[in-house]
C-alpha positions in Angstrom: 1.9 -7.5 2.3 -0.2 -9.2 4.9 0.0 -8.1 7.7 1.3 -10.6 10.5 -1.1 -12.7 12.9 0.9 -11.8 16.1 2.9 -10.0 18.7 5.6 -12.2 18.3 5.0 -12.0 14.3 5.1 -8.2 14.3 7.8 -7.8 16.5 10.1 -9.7 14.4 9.0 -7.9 11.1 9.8 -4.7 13.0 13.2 -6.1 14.9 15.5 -4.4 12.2 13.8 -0.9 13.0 12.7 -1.0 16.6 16.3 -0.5 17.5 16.4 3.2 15.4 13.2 4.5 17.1 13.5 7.2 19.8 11.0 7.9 22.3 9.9 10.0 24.8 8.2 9.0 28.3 5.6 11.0 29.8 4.8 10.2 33.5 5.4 12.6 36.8 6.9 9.5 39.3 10.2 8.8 38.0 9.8 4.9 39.1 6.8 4.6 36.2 9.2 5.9 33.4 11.9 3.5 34.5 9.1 0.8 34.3 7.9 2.0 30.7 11.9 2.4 29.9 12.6 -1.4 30.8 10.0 -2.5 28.6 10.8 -0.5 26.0 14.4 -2.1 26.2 12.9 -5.5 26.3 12.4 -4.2 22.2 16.0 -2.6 22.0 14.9 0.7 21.7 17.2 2.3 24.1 17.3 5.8 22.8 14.6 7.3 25.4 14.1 10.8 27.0 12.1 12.0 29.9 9.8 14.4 30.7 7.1 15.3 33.4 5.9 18.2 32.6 4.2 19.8 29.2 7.0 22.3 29.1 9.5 19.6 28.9 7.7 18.1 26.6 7.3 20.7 24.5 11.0 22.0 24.5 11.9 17.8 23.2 9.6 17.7 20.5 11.0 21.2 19.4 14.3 19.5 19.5 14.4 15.4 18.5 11.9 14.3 16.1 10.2 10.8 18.2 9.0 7.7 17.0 7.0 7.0 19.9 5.2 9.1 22.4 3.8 7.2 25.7 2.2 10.0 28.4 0.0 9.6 31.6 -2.7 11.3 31.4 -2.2 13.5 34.5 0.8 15.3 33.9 3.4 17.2 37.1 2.5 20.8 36.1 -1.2 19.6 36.9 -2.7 19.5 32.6 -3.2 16.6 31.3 -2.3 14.1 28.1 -5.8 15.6 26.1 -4.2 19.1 26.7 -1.0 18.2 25.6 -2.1 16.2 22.6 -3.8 18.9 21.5 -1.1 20.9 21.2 1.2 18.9 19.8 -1.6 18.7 17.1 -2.6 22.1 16.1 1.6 23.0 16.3 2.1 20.3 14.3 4.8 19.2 16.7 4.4 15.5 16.1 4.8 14.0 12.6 2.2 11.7 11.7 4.2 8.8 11.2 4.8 9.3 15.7 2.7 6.9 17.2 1.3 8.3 20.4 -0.1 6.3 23.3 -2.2 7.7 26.4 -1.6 5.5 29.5 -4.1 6.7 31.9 -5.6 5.2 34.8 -9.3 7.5 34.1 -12.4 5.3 33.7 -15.0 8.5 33.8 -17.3 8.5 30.8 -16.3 12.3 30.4 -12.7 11.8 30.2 -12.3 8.4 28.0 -14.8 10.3 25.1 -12.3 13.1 25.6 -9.1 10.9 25.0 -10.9 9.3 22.5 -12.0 12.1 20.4 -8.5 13.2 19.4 -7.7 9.8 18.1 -4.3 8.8 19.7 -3.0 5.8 18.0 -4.0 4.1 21.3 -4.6 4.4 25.0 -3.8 1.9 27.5 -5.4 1.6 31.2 -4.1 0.8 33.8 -2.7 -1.6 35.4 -1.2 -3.2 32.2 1.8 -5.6 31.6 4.7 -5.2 29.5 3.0 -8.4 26.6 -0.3 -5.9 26.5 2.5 -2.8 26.0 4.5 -4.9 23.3 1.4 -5.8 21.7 -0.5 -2.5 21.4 2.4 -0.9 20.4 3.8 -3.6 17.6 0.4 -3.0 16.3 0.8 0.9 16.1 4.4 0.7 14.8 3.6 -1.6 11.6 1.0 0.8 10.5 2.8 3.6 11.0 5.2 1.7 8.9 2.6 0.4 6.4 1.7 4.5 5.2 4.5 5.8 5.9 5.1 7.2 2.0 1.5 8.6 2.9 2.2 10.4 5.8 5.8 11.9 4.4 3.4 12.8 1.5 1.0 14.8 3.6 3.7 16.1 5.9 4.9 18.2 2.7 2.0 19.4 1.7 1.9 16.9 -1.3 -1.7 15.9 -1.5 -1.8 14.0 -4.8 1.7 12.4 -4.2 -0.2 11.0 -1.3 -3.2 10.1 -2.9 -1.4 8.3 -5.5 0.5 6.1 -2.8 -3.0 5.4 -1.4 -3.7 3.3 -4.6 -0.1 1.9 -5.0 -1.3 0.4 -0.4 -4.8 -0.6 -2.0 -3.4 -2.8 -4.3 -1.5 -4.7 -1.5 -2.9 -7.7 0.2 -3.0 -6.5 3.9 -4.8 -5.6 6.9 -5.3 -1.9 6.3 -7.5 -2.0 3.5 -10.4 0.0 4.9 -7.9 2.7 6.6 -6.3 2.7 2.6 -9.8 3.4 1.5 -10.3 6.1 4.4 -6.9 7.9 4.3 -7.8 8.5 0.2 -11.5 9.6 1.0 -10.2 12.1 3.5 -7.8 13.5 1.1 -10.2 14.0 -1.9 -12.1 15.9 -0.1 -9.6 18.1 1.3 -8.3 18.3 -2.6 -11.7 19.3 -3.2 -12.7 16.7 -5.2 -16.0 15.7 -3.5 -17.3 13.6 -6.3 -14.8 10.8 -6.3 -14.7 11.3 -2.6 -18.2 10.1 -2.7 -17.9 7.3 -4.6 -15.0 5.9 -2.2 -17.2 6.2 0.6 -20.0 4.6 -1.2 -17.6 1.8 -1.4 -16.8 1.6 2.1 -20.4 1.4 2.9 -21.4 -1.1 0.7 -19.4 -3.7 2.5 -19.6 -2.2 6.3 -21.5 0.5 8.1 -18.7 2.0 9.3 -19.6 5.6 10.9 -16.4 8.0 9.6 -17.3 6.7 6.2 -20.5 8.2 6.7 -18.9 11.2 8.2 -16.8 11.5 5.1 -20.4 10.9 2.4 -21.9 13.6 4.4 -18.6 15.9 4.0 -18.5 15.0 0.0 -22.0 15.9 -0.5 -21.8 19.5 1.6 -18.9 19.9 -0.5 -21.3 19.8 -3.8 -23.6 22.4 -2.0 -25.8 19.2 -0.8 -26.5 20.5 2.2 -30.1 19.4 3.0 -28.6 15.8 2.3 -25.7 16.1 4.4 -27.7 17.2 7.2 -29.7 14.5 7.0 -26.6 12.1 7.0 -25.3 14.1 9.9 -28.0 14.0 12.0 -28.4 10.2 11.6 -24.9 9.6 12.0 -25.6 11.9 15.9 -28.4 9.7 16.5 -26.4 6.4 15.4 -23.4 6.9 17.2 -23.8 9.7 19.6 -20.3 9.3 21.2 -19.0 10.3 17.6 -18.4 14.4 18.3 -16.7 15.2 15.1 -20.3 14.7 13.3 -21.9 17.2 16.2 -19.1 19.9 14.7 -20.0 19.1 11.3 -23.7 19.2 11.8 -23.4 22.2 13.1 -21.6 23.7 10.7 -23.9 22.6 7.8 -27.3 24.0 10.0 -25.3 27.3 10.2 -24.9 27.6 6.8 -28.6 27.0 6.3 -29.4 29.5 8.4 -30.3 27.6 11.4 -28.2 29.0 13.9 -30.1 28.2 17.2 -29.9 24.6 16.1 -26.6 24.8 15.3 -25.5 26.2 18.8 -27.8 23.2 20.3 -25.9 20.9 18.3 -22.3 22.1 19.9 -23.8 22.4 22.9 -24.7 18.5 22.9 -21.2 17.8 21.9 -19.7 19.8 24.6 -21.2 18.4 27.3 -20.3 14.5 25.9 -16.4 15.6 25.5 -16.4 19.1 27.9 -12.3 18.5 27.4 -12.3 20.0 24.3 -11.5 23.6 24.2 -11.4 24.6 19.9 -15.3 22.8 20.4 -16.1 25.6 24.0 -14.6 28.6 21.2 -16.7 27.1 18.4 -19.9 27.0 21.2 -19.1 30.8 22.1 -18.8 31.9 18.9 -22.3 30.7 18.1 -23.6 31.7 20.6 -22.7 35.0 20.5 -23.8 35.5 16.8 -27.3 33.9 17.9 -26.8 36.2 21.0 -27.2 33.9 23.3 -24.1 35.6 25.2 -24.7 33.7 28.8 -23.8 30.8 27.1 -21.0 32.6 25.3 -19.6 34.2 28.3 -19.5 30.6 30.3 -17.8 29.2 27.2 -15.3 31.3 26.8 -14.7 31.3 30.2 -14.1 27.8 29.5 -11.4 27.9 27.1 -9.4 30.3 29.5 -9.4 27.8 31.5 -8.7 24.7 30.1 -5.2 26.4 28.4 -3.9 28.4 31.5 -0.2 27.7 31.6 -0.4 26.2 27.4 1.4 27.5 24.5 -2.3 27.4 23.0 -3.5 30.7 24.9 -4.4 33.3 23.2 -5.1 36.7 23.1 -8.4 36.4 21.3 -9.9 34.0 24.0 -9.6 36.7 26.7 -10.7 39.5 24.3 -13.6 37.3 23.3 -14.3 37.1 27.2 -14.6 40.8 28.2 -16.3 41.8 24.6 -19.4 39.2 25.5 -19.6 40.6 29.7 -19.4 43.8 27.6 -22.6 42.9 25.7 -24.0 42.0 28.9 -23.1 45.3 30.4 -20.7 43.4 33.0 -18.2 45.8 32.6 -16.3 45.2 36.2 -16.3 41.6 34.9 -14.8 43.0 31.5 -12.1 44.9 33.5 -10.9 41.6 35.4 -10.7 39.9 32.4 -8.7 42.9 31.1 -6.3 43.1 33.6 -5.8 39.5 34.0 -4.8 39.5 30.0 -2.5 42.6 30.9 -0.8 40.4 33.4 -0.1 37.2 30.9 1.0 39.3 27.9 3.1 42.1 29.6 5.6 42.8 27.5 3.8 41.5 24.7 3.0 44.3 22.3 0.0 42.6 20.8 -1.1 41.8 24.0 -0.8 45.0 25.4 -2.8 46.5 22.3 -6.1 44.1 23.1 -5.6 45.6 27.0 -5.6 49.8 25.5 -8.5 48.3 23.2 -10.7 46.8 25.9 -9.7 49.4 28.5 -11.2 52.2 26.1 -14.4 50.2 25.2 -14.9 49.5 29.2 -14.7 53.6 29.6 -17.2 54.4 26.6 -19.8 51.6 28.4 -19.3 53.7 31.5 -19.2 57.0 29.8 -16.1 58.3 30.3 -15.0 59.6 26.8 -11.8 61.2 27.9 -10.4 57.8 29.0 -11.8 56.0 26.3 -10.2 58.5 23.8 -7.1 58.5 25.6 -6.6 54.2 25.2 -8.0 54.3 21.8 -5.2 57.1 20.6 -2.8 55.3 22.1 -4.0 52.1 20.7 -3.6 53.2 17.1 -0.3 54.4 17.9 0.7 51.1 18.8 -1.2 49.2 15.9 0.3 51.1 13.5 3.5 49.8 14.6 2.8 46.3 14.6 1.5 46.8 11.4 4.8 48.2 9.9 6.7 45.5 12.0 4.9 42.8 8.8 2.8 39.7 9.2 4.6 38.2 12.2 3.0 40.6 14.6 -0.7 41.2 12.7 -3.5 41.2 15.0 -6.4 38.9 14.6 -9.4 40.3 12.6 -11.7 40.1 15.5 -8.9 42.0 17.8 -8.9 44.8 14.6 -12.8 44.9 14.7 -12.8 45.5 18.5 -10.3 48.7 17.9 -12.6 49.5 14.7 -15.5 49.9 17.5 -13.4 51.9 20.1 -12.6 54.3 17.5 -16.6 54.5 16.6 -17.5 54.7 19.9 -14.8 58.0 20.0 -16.0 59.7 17.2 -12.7 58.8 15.5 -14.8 57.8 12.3 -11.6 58.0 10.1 -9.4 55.7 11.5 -12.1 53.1 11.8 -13.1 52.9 8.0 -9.3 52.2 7.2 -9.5 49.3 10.3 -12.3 48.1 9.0 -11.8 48.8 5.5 -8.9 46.3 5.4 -11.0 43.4 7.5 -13.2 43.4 5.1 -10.9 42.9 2.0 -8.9 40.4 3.9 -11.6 38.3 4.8 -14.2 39.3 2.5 -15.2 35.4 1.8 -15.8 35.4 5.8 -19.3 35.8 6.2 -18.8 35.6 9.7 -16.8 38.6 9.7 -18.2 40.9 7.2 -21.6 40.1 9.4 -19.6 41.5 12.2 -18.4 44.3 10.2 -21.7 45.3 9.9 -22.7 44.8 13.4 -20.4 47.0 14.5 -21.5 50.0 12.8 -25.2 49.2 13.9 -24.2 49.0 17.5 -22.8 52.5 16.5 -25.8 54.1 15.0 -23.6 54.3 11.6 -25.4 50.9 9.9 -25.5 53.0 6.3 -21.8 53.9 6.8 -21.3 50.0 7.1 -23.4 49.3 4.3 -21.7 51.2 1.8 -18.1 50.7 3.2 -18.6 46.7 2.2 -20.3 47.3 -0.6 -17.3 49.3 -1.9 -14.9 46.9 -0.5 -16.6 44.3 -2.5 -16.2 46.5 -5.6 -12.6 46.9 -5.4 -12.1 43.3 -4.7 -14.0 41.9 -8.0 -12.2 44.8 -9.9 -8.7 44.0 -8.3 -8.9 40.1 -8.8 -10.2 40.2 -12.6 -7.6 42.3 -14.0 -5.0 39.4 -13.3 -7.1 36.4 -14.3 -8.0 38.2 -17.6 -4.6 38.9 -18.0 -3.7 35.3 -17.7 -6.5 34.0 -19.7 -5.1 36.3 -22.6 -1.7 34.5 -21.9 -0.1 37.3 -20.5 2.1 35.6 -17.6 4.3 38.2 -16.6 1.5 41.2 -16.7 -0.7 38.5 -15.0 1.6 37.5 -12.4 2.8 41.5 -12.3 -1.0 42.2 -11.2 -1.8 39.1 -9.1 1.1 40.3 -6.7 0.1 43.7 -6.8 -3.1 42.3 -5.0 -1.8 40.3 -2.9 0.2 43.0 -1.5 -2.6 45.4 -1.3 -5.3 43.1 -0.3 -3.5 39.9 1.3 -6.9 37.6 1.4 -6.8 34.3 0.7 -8.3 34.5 -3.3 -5.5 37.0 -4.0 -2.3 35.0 -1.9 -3.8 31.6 -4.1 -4.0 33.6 -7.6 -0.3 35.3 -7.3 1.0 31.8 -5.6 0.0 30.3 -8.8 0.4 32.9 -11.4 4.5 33.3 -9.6 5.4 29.6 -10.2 3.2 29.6 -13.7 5.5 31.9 -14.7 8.7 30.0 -13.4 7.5 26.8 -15.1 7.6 28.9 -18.2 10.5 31.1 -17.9 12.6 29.1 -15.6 13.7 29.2 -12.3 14.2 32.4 -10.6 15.3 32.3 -6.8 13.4 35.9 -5.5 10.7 35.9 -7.5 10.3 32.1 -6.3 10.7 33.4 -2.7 7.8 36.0 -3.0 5.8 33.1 -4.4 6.4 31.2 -1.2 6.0 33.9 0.7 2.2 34.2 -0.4 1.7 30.6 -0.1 2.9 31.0 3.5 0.5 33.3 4.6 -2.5 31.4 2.5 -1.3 28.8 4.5 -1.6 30.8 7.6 -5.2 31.4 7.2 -6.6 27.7 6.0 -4.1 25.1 5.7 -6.4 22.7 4.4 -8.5 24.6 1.8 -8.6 23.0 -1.4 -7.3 26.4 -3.2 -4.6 26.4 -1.3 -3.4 23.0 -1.5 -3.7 23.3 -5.1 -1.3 26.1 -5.3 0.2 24.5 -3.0 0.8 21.8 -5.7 1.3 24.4 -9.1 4.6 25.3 -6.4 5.6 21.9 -6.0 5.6 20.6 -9.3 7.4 23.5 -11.1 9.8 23.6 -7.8 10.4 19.3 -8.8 10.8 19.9 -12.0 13.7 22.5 -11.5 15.0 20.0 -8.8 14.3 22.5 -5.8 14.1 21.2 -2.5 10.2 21.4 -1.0 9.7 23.7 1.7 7.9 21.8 4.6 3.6 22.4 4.6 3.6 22.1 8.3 5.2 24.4 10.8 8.4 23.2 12.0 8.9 20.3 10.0 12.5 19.8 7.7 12.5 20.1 4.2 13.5 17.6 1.8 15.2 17.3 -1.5 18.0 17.9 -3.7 19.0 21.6 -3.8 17.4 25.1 -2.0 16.4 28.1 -3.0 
């Protein structure tokens, strides 16, 4: 399929569809969204909402699935289109088959790297005519069209469905074969298979220098534990193409994991300042920067991403608690207290909101020294924890948010109650080195290091011992005991290598035994809340597979990967 030469080509190979599209129109003056909705009927596509403002938006996506998203970039409620793209993206509110367009009128360096970076299909500035429109947006629409089996693939979690209709495109005379080439690279390594993801790159580069094929070598070499190699490639991709962020994050990453942490945070730091727009890149900076305590820098960059998503769906507790625990640190406890109250005021009502408030409140009265008050939050703090831990996994708290209430209660003397807090961190998250290092932190900062030391240590124990009793019951071909044990675990000690191992030892045992509607639904369940850690690890997109093939073969519908997305297929559970 060769892809046409022009407008008038394209538009004509679309004409049949263009008339089933819906779209939504993104601009505060109604007189521009009556403009953008003439032109859009100079198409036929007629079926076209309205919004202003982010909330709008947010409450139409939630409710029609679009074809086409155009937005100004300065939105009514005063956020703008990098904001809301960003949430659409990381609620997976927008299907990837949705072609999304930025129409902004911004020219500053700053802002265009920003739009830029979160790759929207396209962008147009303005002024612009409704031909440039058409064009750009023909253009969009018949790639969209071109992977579309892809992206239905990948919107449900079928990653080697996907990859095989990658090969079925590449074998098609068309204009897409590099994106063919890229798509497939980007899902082997998410698969995990680095190897073959290296040699598709290799491929890419042979016939062009093209920088995210570089990006992807260097991401299929870290992924064989090359990591002095894919430093290299990151670095010279940074010095190559220093508008290209995404390779600052990576770099970073790979120096942190060799242990060079104060380059790392330099590295971030660059990428910041190129694309300041970006708030998951300000967290990433203040996280850094706090475990190379450098907490200035952390303070001003969590500070940052308070402000950037005031008024989004994307706040969170953590950013404020991450705030006050750094002025903490810096003994700025009135500064701590602001950040406190101000956090109390957004989540009132809001019972895991109001448990970070008791938690900071009674590690702002140990830093002053007043014990009573501190004791006083902390009790009532584990009062209310151990509520929303009964409620189940819709109202956990974040590790970090446990490991703050895990310090309040060293800081009180209430030794107990912190070993089981921070007993059950460290099992959860036990491949986190990030977080068993703060583990330990914590008990240094409390004069109780050798308590920390042995608590891991034990944890660590228990996690080998709880883990090989399943597999060897498997390996011995033991389903049932196997898959008997593998839940037990997961139930105990919900971390990401148990939730995998009972996800696939539940539907190994259904692909045996046959179909069994609970026991299936407990298997979901666990691949749910794998999910809910690390969507995209390999291990869990490979049980995510085990689930989907035994769930096809039994001609079960598949539950969606991403959040809010329909299911498809024959039958339910």
């Amino acid at each position: 399929m060769k892809i046409p030469e022009t407008t008038a080509d394209l538009l004509q190979k679309l004409s049949k569809d263009l008339a089933r599209k819906r779209a939504l129109l993104i601009d505060r003056y109604p007189n521009a969204r009556s403009s953008l909705r003439l032109m859009l009927a100079a198409l036929g596509i007629t079926a076209v909402h309205n919004a202003s403002t982010s909330a709008e938006v947010l409450r139409q996506v939630r409710t029609h699935r679009f074809d086409i998203v155009l937005s100004d970039y300065l939105l009514e409620d005063g956020r703008d289109g990098h904001q809301l793209l960003e949430e659409l993206r990381q609620q997976h509110l927008l299907p990837q088959s949705a072609v999304f367009m930025l129409i902004t009128g911004e020219r500053t360096y700053h802002n265009v790297v920003s739009i830029a970076e979160l790759a929207p299909d396209d962008y147009l500035i303005k002024p612009f005519t409704a031909d440039e429109l058409h064009a750009r947006l023909a253009r969009a629409l018949y790639k969209k069209a071109f992977f579309a089996a892809v992206y239905e693939h990948l919107e449900n979690g079928a990653f080697v469905n996907a990859l095989a209709a990658c090969e079925r495109l590449g074998n098609q005379e068309s204009g897409f074969f590099f994106d063919v080439l890229r798509i497939k690279g980007e899902i082997l390594n998410s698969l995990g298979r680095h190897g073959e993801a290296q040699n598709v790159y290799q491929q890419v580069l042979a016939q062009r220098a093209l920088p995210w094929a570089r990006m992807g070598l260097a991401i299929a070499l870290r992924g064989q534990q090359q990591l002095a190699e894919a430093e290299v490639f990151a670095q010279s991709l940074v010095d190559d193409y220093p508008e290209f962020t995404a390779a600052y994050d990576f770099l970073a990453e790979v120096r942190e994991e060799l242990g060079k942490l104060g380059e790392a945070q330099k590295v971030l730091q660059q990428a910041a300042a190129i694309s300041p727009n970006n708030s998951l890149r300000q967290r990433l900076v203040g996280d850094v920067a706090t475990r190379n305590n450098d907490l200035t820098t952390a303070e001003r960059a969590y500070g940052k991403v308070i402000e950037r998503r005031r008024g989004s769906s994307l706040k969170s507790i953590d950013d404020y608690t991450n705030l006050a625990r750094v002025m903490l640190e810096r003994g700025a406890t009135e500064g701590a207290r602001r950040v406190t109250d101000e956090m109390r005021r957004n989540w009132r009502g809001n019972r895991p909101g109001e448990l970070a408030a008791l938690i900071m409140e009674s590690l702002c009265a140990s830093k002053e020294g007043d014990q009573a008050k501190a004791r006083a939050a902390v009790e009532q703090a584990l009062v209310l924890h151990e509520a929303l831990r009964d409620e189940g996994p819709s109202t956990q708290v974040s590790e970090k948010l446990a490991l703050d209430l895990t310090h309040a209660c060293l800081a009180t003397g209430n030794d107990e109650a912190a070993h089981q807090i921070a007993r059950q961190v460290a099992a959860e998250h036990h491949e986190n080195s990030s977080v068993i290092t703060l583990v330990g932190n914590i008990y240094a900062k409390t004069g109780k290091q050798e308590d920390g030391q042995a608590l891991l240590a034990e944890v660590g124990r228990e996690i080998v011992e709880l883990n090989n009793r399943g597999v060897l019951a498997a390996r011995s071909g033991d389903l049932e005991g196997s898959a008997r044990l593998l839940m037990e675990a997961a139930e105990r000690v919900p971390n990401l290598q148990f939730l995998v191992n009972a996800t696939k030892a539940v539907f190994a045992l259904l692909d045996r035994r046959g179909w069994d509607p609970v026991l299936a639904k407990r298997g979901l369940r666990y691949l749910e809340m794998a999910q809910s850690k690390d969507m995209r690890n390999p291990r869990v997109l490979a049980a995510r597979e085990v689930y989907q093939k035994v769930a096809s073969k039994y001609g079960i519908a598949i539950q969606s990967f991403a959040p809010g997305r329909r299911s498809s297929g024959r039958s339910s559970l």
